[in-house]
C-alpha positions as CSV (number, residue, x, y, z in Angstrom):
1,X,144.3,98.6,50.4
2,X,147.0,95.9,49.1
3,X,146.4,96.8,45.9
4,X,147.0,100.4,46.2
5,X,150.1,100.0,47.8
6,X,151.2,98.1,45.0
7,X,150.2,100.8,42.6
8,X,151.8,103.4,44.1
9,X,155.3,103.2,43.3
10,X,154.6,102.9,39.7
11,X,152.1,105.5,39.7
12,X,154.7,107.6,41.4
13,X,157.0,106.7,38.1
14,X,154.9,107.3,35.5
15,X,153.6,110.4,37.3
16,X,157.7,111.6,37.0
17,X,158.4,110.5,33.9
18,X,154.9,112.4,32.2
19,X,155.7,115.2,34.2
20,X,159.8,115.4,33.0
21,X,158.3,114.7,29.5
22,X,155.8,117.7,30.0
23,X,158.9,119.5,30.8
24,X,160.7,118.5,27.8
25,X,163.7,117.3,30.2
26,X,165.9,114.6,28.7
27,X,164.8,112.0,31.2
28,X,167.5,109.3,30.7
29,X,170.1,111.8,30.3
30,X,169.0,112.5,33.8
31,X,168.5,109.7,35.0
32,X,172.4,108.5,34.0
33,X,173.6,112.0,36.1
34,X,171.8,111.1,39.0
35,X,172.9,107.8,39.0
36,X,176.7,108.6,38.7
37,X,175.9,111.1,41.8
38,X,174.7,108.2,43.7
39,X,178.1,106.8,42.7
40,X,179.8,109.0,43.8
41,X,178.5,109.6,47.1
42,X,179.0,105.7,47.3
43,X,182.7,105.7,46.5
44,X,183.0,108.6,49.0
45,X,181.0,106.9,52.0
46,X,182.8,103.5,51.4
47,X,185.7,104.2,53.9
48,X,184.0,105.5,56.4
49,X,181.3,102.2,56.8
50,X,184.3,100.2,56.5
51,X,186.1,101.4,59.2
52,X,182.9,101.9,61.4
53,X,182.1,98.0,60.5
54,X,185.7,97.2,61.4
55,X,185.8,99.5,64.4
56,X,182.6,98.0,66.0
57,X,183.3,94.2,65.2
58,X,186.6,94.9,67.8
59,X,184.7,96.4,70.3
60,X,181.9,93.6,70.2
61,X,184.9,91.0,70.0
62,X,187.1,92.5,73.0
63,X,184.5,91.3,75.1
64,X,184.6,94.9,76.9
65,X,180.8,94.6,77.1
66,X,180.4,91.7,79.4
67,X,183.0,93.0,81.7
68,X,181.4,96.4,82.1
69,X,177.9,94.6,82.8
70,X,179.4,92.4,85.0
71,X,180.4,95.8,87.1
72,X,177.5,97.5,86.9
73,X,175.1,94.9,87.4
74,X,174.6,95.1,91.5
75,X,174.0,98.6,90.9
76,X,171.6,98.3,88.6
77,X,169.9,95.7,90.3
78,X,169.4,97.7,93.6
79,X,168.0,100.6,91.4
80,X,165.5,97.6,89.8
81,X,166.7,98.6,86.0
82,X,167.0,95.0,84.6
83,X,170.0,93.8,83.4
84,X,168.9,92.4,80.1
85,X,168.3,95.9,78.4
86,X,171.9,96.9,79.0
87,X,173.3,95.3,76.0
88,X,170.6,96.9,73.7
89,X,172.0,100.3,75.5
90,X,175.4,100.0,74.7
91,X,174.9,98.7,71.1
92,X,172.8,101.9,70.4
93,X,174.7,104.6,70.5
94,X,176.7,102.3,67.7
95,X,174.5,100.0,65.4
96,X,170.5,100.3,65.0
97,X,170.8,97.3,63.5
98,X,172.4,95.4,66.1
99,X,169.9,96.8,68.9
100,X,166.7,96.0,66.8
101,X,168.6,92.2,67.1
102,X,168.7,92.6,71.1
103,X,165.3,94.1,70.8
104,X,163.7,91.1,68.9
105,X,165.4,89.0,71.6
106,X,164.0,90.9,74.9
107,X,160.6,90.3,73.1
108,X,160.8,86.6,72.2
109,X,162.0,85.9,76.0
110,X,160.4,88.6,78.3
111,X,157.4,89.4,75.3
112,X,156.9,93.1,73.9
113,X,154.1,94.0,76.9
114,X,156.2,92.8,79.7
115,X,158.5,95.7,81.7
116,X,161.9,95.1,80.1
117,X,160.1,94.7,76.0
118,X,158.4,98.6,76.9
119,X,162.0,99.6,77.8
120,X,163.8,98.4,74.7
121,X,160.7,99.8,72.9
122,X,161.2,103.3,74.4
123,X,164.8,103.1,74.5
124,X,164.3,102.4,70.6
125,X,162.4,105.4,69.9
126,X,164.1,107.9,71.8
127,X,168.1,107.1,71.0
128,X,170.1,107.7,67.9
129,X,172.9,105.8,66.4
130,X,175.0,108.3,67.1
131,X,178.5,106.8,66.1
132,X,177.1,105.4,63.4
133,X,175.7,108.6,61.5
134,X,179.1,110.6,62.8
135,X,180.7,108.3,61.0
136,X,178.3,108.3,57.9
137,X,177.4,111.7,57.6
138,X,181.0,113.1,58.8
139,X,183.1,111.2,57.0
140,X,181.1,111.4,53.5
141,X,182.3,115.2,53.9
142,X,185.7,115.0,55.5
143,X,185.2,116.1,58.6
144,X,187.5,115.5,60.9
145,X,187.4,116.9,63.9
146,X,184.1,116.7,65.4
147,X,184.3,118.6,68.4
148,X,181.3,118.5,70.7
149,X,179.6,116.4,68.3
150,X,180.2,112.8,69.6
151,X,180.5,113.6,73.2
152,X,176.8,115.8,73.1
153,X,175.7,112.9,70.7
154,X,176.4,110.6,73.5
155,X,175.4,112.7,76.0
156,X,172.0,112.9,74.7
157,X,171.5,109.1,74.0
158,X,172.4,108.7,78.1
159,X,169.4,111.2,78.7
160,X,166.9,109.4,76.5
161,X,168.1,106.1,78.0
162,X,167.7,107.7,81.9
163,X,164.5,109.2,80.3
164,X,163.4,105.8,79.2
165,X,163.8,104.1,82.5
166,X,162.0,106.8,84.5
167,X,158.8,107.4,82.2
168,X,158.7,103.2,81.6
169,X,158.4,102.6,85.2
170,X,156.2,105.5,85.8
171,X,153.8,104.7,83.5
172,X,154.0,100.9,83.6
């Protein structure tokens, strides 16, 4: 099995380039066009990473988080949602990244099997990264006003998270 997965990307690319060649397409003349579209999209993209990585490096720094847990933690506690998963919550919605790093975390301390790993898991799995991809996919095609989009994006991450807590401590 190791060996065929190390076959199969250059199976895959000789398999295209006999094909193109079957084809008589000009295969590096296509290649160079494809690659100054991926360019392109690049240059285009740039800003709008920027600003996101800008954006969410502020709002991690403003300490904002810790003063909204520290709120909301005697509520959560009396509904038994542990406290631990809500950074993974908040990050999110922003950075999948970031939450896979909170993830890892819950599983090193609590361990992947315990209550509050099956959360982050599920929490994982049924989120987006919403901001992220509205800024992404939006602003590589100039969208500007997104109207619904953010506030249903968010909307629907709140669900899965609500949706997470209630099937984890059904099930488990």
């Amino acid at each position: 099995m190791n060996t065929i997965s190390k076959l199969i990307i250059p199976l895959f690319v000789l398999i295209v380039i006999f094909y193109a060649f079957r084809k008589k397409v000009m295969i590096y003349d296509t290649f160079l066009e494809g690659a100054k579209e991926g360019l392109i999209t690049v240059f285009h993209i740039f800003p709008s990473i920027i600003a996101m990585v800008f954006a969410i490096n502020i709002f991690l720094k403003s300490q904002l988080l810790e003063t909204v847990f520290g709120i909301i933690a005697p509520i959560l506690t009396k509904i038994h949602l542990p406290i631990q998963i809500l950074p993974m919550a908040f990050v999110r919605p922003i950075s999948g990244t970031a939450s896979l790093a909170i993830m890892n975390d819950i599983f090193a301390n609590f361990g992947p099997d315990s209550f509050v790993g099956r959360l982050a898991s599920t929490i994982q799995g049924c989120t987006d990264t919403t901001i992220y991809v509205l800024a992404l996919y939006f602003g590589s095609i100039k969208i500007n006003k997104t109207r619904y989009a953010l506030s249903t994006g968010l909307f629907a991450d709140f669900i899965g998270i609500v949706a997470s807590f209630l099937v984890v401590s059904f099930l488990f």
